[in-house]
N, C-alpha and C positions, 0 to 999 in steps of 0.2 A: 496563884498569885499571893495568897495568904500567908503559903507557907516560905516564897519567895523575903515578904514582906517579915516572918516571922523570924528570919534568918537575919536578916539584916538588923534587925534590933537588939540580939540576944550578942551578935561578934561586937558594935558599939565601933567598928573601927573610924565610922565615917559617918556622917549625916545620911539619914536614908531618904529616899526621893518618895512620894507619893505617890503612887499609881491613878490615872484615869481612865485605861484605857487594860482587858485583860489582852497582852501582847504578849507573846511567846519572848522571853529574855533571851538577848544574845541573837537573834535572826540575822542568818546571813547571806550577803546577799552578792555572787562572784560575775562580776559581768563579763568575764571571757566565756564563759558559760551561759551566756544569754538570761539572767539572772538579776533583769536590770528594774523592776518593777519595786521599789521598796516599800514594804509599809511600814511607817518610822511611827516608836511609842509617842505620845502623851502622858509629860509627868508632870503634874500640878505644884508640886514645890522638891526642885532638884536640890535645893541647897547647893549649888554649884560654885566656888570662888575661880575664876577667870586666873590661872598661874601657872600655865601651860602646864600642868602637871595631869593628866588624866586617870588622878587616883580616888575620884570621888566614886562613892556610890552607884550614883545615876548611869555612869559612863559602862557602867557591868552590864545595864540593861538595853542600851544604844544598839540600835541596827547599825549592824556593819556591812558595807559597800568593802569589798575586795577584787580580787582575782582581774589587776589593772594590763592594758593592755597595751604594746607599743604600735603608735602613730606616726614616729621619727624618730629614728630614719629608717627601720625595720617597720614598714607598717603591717600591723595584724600578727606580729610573733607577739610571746610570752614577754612579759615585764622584764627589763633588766634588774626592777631593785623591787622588793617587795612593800606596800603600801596599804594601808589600812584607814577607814573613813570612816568615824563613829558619829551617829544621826539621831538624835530625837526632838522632842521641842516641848514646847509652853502653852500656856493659853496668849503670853502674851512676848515670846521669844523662840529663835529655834537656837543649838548648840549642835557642834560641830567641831570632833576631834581630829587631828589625824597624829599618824607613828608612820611615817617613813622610814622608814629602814633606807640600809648604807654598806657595801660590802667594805667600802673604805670609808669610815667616815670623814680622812684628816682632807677627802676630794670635795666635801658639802661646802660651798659657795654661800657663805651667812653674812651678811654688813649691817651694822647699827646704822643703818639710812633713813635720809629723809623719805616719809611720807611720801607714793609713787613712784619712789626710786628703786625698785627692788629687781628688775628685771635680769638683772645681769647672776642675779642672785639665783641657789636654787629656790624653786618657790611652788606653792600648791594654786591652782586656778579653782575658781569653785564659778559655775554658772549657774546661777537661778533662776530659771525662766516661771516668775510665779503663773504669771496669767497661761502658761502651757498653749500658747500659740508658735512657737518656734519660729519666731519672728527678733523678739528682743529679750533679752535679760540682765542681770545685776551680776555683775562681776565682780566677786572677791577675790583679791590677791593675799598671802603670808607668806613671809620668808621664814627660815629657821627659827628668828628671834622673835617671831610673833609683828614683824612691821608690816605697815598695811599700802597697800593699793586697791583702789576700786576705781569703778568705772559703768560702765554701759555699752551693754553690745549690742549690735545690729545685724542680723542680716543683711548683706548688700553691701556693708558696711555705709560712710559718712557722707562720699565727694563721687557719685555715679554709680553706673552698672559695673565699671571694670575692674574696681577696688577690694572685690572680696570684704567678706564679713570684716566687719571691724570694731575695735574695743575703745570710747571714748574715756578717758582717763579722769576727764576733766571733773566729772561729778565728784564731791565728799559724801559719803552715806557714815553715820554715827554706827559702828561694832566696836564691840571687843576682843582682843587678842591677844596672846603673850606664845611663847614658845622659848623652847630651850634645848640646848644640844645634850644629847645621851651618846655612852658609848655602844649605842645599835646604830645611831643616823641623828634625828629630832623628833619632837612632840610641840606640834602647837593645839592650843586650843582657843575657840571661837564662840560668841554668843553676838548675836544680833537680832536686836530689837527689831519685832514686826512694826514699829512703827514707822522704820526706818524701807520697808518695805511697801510696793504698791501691789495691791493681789483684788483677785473679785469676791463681791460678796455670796456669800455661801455656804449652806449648813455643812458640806463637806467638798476638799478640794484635793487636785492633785496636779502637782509641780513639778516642771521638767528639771534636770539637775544631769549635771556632770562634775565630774573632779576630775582636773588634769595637772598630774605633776611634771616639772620641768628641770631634767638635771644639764646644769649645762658644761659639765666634764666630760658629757658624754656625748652632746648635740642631741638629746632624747628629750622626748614627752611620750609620757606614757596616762591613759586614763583609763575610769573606771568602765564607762559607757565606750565600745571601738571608736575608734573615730576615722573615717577616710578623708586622709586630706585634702585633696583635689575632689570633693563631695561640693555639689554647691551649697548644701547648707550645713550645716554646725550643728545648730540645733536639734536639727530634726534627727540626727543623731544621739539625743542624749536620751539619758534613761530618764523613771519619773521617782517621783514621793508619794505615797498615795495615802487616803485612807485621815488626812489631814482636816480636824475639825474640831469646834470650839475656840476656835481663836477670840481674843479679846485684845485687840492690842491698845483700844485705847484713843480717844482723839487728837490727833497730832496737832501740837501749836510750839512753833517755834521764834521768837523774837531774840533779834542780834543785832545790839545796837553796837556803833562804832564811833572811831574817835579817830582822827590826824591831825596831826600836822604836820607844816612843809615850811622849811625857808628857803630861796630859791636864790642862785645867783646868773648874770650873765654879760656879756661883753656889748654895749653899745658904744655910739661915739665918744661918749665921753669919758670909758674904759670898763672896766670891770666892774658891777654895782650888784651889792644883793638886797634883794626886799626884803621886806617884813614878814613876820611868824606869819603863816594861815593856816589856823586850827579851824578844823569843821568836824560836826557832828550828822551822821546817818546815821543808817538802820536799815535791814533785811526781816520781812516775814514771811514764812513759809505756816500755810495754813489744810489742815489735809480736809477736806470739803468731805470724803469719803475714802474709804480702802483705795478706791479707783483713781479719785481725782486729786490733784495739791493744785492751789494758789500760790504761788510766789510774789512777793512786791517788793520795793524798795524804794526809798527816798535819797537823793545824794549819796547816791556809791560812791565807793571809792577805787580807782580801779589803778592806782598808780603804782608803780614797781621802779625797783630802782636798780636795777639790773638790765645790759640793756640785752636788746634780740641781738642775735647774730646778724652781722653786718652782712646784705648780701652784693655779689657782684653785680652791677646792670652796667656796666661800658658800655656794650653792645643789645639794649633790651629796647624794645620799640615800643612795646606794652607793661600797663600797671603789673606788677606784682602782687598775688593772693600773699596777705601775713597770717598767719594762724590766730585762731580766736583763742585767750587765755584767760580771759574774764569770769571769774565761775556761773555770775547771774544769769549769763549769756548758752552758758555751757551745758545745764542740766537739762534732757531734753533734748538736745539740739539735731538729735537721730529724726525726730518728725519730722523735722523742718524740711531734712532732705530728698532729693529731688535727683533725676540726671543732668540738670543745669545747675546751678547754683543761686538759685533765686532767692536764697535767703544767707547775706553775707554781714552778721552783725558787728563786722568791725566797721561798718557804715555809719554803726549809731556811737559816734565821739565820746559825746560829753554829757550821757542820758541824766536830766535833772533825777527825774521818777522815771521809774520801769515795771509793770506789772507783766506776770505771767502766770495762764494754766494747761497742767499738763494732763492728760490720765489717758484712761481705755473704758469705755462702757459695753461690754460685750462684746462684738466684732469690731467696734469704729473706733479708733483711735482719733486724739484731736486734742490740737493743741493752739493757744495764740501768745500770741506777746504785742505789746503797747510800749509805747515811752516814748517822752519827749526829751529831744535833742537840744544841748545849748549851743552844739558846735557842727551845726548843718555841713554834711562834707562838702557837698556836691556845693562847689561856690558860685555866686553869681556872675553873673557877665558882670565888665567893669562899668558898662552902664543901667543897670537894673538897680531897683530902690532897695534901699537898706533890708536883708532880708532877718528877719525873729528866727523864733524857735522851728525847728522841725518837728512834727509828730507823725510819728511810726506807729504802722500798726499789720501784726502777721497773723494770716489764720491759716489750720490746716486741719484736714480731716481726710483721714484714712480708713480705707474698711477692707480685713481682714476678706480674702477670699479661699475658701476652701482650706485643706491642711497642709500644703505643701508649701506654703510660704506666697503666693502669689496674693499682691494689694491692689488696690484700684484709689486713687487718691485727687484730691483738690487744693488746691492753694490761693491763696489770693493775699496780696500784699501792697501796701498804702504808704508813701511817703509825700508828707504836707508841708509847704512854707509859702504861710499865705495864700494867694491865690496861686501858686508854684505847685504843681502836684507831681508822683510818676503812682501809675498803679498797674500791677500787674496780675492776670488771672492765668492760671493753668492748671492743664488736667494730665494725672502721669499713671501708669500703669506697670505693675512689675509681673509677669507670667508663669509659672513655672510649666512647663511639659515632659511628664517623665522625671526620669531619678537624674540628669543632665542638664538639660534645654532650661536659658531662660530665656525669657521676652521682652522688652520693655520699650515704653513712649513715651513724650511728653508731648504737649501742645498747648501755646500758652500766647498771650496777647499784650501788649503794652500799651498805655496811654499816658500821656505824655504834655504838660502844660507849662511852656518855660517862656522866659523872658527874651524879645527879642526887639531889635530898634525899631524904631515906627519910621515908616519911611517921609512921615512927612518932617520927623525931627533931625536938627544938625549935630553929629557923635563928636560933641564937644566935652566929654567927660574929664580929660584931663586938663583941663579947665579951673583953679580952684572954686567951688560953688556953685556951679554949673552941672546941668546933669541932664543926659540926651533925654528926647522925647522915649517912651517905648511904651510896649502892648505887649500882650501876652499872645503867643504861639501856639497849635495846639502840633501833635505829631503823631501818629502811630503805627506800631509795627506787629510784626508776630516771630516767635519759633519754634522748632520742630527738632526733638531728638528721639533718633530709633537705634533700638541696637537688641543683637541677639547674639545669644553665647552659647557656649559647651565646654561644660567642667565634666570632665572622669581623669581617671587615676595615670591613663599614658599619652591622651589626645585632648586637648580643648582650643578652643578659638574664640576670637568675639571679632564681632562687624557692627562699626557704629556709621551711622550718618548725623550730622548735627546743622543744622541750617538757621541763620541769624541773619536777617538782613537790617538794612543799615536804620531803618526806622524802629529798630526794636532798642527798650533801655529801660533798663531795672537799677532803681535808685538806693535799695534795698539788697540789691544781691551784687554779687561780681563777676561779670560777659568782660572776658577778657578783649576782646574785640567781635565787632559786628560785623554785616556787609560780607559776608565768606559763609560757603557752604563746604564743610570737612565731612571728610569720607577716609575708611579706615580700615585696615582686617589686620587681625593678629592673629598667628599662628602659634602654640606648647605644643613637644611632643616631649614624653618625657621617661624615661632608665629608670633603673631600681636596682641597686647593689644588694648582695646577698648580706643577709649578717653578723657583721664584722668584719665586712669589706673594706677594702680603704676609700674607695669609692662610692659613696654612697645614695644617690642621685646625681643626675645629670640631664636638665634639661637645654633642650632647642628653643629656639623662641627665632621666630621671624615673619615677618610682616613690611606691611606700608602705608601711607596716607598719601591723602592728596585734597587740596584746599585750593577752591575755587572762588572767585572775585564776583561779587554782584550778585545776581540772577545767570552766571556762566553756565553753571554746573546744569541747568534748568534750560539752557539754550542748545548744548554742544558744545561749548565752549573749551579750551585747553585750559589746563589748570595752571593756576600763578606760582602757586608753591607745593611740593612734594619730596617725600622721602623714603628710603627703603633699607631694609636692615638685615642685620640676624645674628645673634647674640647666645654665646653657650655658659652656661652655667654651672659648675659642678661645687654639690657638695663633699666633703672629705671627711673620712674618718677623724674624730679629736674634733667639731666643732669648725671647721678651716672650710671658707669657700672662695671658690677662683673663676671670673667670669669676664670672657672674650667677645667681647663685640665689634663687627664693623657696617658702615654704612653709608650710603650715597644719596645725595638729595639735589635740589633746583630751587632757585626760589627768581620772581619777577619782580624788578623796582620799578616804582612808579619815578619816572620822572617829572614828574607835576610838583613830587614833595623838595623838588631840588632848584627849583623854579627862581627860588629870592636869595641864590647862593650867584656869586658872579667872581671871575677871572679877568684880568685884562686881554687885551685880543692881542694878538704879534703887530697887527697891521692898525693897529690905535681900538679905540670904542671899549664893550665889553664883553662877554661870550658870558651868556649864564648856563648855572647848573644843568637844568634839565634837557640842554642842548648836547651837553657833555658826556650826561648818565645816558642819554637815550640810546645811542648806540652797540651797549654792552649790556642793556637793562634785565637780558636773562640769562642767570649765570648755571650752567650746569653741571655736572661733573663734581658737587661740592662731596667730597669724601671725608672719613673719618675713620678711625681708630680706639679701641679703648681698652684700659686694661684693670680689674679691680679685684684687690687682697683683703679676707678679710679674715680673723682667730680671734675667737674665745676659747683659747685651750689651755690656758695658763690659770692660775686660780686669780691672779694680784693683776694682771695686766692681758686687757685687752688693746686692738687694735685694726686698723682698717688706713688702704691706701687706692685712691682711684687717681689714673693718669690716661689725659683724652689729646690727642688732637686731628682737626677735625679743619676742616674749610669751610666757611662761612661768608657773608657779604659783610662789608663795614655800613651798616645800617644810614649811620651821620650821614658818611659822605658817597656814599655811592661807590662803591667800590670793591672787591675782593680783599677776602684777606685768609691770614693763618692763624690757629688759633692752637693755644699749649696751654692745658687744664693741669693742675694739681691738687689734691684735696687727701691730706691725712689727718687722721684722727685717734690720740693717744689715750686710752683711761686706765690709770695708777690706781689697786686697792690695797694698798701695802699692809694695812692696820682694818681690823670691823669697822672704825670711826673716822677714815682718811678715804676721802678720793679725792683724784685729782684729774680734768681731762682738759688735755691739751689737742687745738687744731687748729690746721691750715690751711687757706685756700689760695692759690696763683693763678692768676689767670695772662699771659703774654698774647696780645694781638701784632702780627706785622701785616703790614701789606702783602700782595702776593708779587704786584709788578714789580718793584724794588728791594724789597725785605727790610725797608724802615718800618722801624718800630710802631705802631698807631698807639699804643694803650698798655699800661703795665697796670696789675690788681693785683694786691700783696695782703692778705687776711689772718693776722694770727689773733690764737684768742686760748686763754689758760685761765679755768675755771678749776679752786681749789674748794673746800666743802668740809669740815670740821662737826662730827655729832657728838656734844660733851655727853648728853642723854637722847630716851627719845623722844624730847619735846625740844630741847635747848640745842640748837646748832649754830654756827657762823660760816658765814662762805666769803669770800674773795671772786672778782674778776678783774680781767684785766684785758685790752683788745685792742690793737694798733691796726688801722685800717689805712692803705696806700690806694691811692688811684690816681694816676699820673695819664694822660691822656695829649696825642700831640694836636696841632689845628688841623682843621680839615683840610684836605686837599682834593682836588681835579683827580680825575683817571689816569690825567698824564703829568700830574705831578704838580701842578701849581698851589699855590697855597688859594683857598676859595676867599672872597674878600664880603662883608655885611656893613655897610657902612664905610666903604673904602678901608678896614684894616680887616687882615686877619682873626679868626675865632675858631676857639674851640667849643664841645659841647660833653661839659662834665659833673656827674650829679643829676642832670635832668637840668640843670642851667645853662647860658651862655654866658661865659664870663669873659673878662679882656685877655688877650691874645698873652699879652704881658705880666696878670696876674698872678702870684703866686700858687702853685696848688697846693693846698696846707694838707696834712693829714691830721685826722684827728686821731688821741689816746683818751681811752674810757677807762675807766677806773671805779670798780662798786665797792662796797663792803657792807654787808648785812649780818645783822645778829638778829637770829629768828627765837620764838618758843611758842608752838606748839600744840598743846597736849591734846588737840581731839578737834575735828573740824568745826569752824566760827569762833572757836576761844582763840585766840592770840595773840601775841602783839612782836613787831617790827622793830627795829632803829638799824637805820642805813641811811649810807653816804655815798654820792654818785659826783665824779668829778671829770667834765673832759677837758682837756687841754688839745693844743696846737702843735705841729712841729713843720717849720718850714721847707726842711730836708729832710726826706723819708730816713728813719730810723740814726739821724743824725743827734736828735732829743737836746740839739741847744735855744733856749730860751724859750721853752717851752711854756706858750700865751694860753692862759685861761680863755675856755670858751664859755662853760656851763658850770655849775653845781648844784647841788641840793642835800638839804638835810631832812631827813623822812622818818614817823612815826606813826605807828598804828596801833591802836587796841583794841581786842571786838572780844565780845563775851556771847555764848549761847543760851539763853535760855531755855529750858525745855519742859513740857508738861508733863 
């Protein structure tokens, strides 16, 4: 090492690193070769500058991980491209090269993109599993150019058993990056702060790790550590770092205050009016208690965007929609929280004043809660219950690590308050592993339940001005049960869930799409492997069924309400192209109770109501379908994707049969590193089945463009015209149904007059963003929707909404 060191000072080419550590220079470490164990140096001052250039000193003495292996679509052959991973660290950071190589390099897939945008990109994945449970890890993303994505993985992934591991995006973690195109392929290079990192305490450690590069010219990943895809774990897959010790990274305190404001316009009686400036001030603090643990809090977030979601279709939806969480407060983390149910759905909590959170691992128990109080209680009250305050939430969970296979054993318990208004729920879930295959898993969980309900000695004279019915509070409770077990390998797997909710269960905190039903399930893969530069390159089977029972049925003998069955082929293609055929037959039972306050006039005078009408046709079977979806990334500049379904369904509204024609394409333009542009559409056509009049038109386009002048300073555009035309409800046998003696339809989730216009709205965004490293940034965007009376007609097009949006938030850091 002396003479290493002596060498290095006498050529002067470059700052020379310090050694702490006597490590054999250059060790290497070829994981096709089983070769997966590394022990990575310690050098006390690398002198290292972050500029993708991997010509420093230090990078001479980095262990290198090689000898990458392909997973897709060739699993377990040799690398198609050669890849190299240079490893050492800090007392108070680790570093991390790579040199991808490129047979052609003008095929490397590079864009000057936003922050998490890089996927389409070629890119390196790096998994960090500090704590070496093979459970969860830190996921760094690079493209070519050094831009970054991260995230958080899970085993099991996010939302159940049947989702496969999955990579939450939503976390920011503080690294460094840059890279740059050569003519061999690229070179990025990496340094990230331990602090930025959660690992346990300990004189010496050792970190599970993988690197997996993704060319997608080629539809390949190839990594350092093999990896079998259809494995049910990921992790436990991956190689380690060993030998890691003296760390100092240091106590983490992080403070990010913020700043907005907003001026807001919108249409009431009196016509179009905007308010006044609202500037407000928060703040975020992230506090790390230990290596193990972070506190998170915050006062008056801000969580506003001015861009809107993608409109979805519900014509035909009888239940709430799940909206994905985007909030980051919300976001980091959020892998504990989950559950085979979704007992913890934090788009519950609106308009959180303050929100605290802590996250960590103290040896085998993971455990995490969150708190906060709500200004904008979702769950609203009955129109006769007393003015309801603030909501306060509160979530706890605590998970413990069983054995090394990945199998947890866990608890939850979760509190929503208003007033004397409560819901709380407790459950207990388990994940099992058996063998290199099988998993296991349960929940069991209980609800209680305290809500507002009329006093029966009082008269429901609410609509009344000033007046306000007698009431008391209710209590109610319920329970439920989810089981399911699976088989993941490489040509065979299946899973079989049972889930059972009956109607007195309700989480005020999470999101149960509906209660009162017990769902039963089996799904069958079986799955091909194309040789080598096949053109075929997998092709899976996939077929299965369900069947959803009413009540206490399923538990009695009972015949099921609703059911479906399928089976669906898959194939991928050589170049990135996949093409998959599905058909399927289902049943479903309407209740005619829901159709009860719908009425018809009769031939013979009087009135004939709804449920008199649906009752005789109320189980509809034979509902078939079809489907067909195209999808390439084979092009460098243009990707794209087309699914078309139709399928038989009931007209939910009115009780009835109908026909249903799906269309959904989806365009993305990268003509230039700093343009994208993706353009989509959704249609959806309802007719009846008895007549072939039309029930429902759904028309969704939406073109989202994206400008990166650097990597901090970008501007985008959207723009989104949404149709939903819907006709009145009608009878089985054609009459128009009447509510108050006229006609009505039911559109949006309202009932509006028979005669009213259906307006469509146009959204319209534009944001200019900067940047440069997560909590530092700042916003100005403009969000405008307008009206148009006639779909795509665009005359006199009436202001609905606007707003004008500003934020700046700055990071502090220790």
């Amino acid at each position: 090492m002396m003479l290493l060191a002596l060498a290095c000072a006498l050529t002067g080419a470059a700052p020379c690193p310090s050694f702490a550590d006597s490590i054999p220079a250059r060790s290497v470490y070829d994981g096709a070769r089983g070769e997966l164990d590394a022990r990575i140096p310690r050098l006390d001052d690398p002198a290292v500058r972050v500029d993708g250039r991997l010509d420093e000193a230090a990078w001479g003495h980095a262990a290198v991980l090689t000898g990458f292996t392909q997973s897709t679509p060739a699993q377990g052959t040799p690398a198609s491209e050669r890849t190299e991973v240079l490893v050492f660290y800090t007392p108070r950071e680790l570093f991390i090269g790579i040199r991808a190589h490129a047979s052609d390099p003008s095929r490397i897939r590079s864009t000057l993109a936003e922050r998490d945008q890089i996927t389409a990109d070629d890119h390196v994945r790096i998994l960090l599993d500090t704590f070496h449970d093979r459970r969860r890890a830190f996921a760094f993303f690079v493209n070519p150019l050094g831009i970054q994505q991260d995230g958080t993985f899970a085993e099991g992934g996010n939302r159940g058993p049947n989702r496969g591991s999955g990579i939450s995006f939503s976390p920011d973690f503080l690294f460094q990056s840059r890279g740059r195109l050569t003519g061999e392929g690229y070179e990025v290079e990496i340094r990230i702060p331990l602090k930025s990192l959660k690992f346990p305490a300990g004189a010496e450690q050792t970190w599970g790790l993988n690197v997996v590069r993704v060319i997608p010219a080629r539809g390949a990943e190839e990594s350092w550590a093999p990896r079998a895809r259809n494995a049910p774990s990921e992790l436990a897959q991956s190689g380690t770092l060993s030998g890691i010790h003296g760390l100092r990274p240091g106590r983490l305190l992080e403070i990010n205050p913020t700043l907005t404001a907003r001026r807001e316009g919108a249409t009431d009686e009196a016509g179009f009016r905007r308010g006044p400036a609202e500037p407000e001030v928060g703040g975020n603090l992230k506090y790390g208690i230990t290596s193990e643990l972070t506190l998170d809090a915050t006062v008056n977030p801000d969580f506003s965007t001015v861009e809107a979601d993608a409109d979805q279709i519900t014509v035909n939806e009888r239940f709430a929609l799940s909206v994905p969480e985007k909030r980051p407060f919300f976001l980091e983390g959020a892998d504990l929280f989950s559950t085979p149910e979704t007992l913890v759905y934090t788009r519950s909590i609106v308009d959180p004043a303050a929100g605290a959170r802590i996250t960590g691992k103290l040896g085998p128990l993971n455990l995490a809660w969150l708190g906060a109080v709500d200004d904008a209680p979702l769950r609203a009250p009955a129109r006769y219950a007393p003015r309801e305050g603030r909501a306060v939430v509160h979530v706890g969970r605590l998970r413990r690590d069983l054995g090394a296979r990945g199998s947890t054993l866990g608890v939850l318990a979760t509190s929503r308050q208003v007033g004397p208004a409560f819901n709380r729920v407790g459950a207990v879930d388990a994940r099992i592993r058996l063998g290199a295959i099988h998993t296991f898993g349960a929940l069991a969980g209980a609800s209680w339940t305290r809500a507002w309900a009329p006093d029966p000695a009082g008269t429901d004279s609410a609509g009344a001005p000033g007046r306000r019915v007698g009431v008391a509070t209710a209590d109610r409770a319920g329970h439920i049960a989810h089981l399911f077990a699976d088989r993941t390998s490489r040509h065979w797997g299946w899973v079989a869930t049972l889930r059972d909710v009956p109607q007195g269960f309700a989480s005020h905190t999470g999101f149960i799409r509906r209660t009162g039903v017990t769902d039963v399930s089996v799904y069958n893969r079986l799955s091909w492997f194309g040789a080598r530069g096949a053109r075929v390159e997998r092709v899976d089977l996939r077929g299965g069924g369900s069947r959803l029972y009413g009540g206490r049925g399923f538990w009695r003998g009972d015949g099921a309400l609703e059911g479906s069955g399928g089976m669906r082929v898959e194939a991928q293609l050589r170049g990135n192209h996949e093409v998959e055929v599905a058909v399927s037959r289902g049943f479903n039972t309407l209740d005619p109770a829901a159709y009860a306050g719908y009425a018809v006039p009769a031939p013979a005078g009087g009135m004939e109501t709804g449920d008199a009408l649906v009752a005789p046709d109320r189980r509809m079977a034979g509902l078939n379908g079809a489907s067909l979806r195209l999808q390439s990334a084979y092009f460098k500049t243009v990707e794209g994707s087309f699914h078309a379904e139709v399928r038989e369904v009931p007209l939910f509204a009115e009780g009835t049969r109908g026909r249903e024609r799906t269309l959904r394409g989806s365009l993305e333009l990268r003509p230039t590193a700093s343009l994208r542009v993706d353009a989509g559409v959704r249609h959806s056509l309802l007719h009846r089945a008895r007549d072939g009049s039309r029930y429902s038109r759904a028309l969704v386009p939406r073109l989202r463009a994206e400008y990166q002048l650097t990597r901090a300073l970008a501007v985008r555009a959207l723009a989104q015209y949404a149709v939903e035309e819907v006709d009145v409800l009608r009878a089985p046998d054609g009459r128009p149904y009447l509510r108050d003696g006229e006609p009505f339809r039911v559109r949006r989730g309202n009932r509006p007059a028979w005669d009213q216009p259906q307006l469509n709205p146009v959204r319209m965004d534009v944001l200019l963003s900067w940047r440069p490293s997560p909590g530092t940034m700042a916003f100005l965007g403009y969000g405008r929707e307008v009206v148009d009376d006639e779909a795509f007609r665009f005359n006199g097009l009436a202001p609905r909404t606007d707003g004008l949006f500003f934020k700046v938030s700055y990071l502090f850091r220790n």
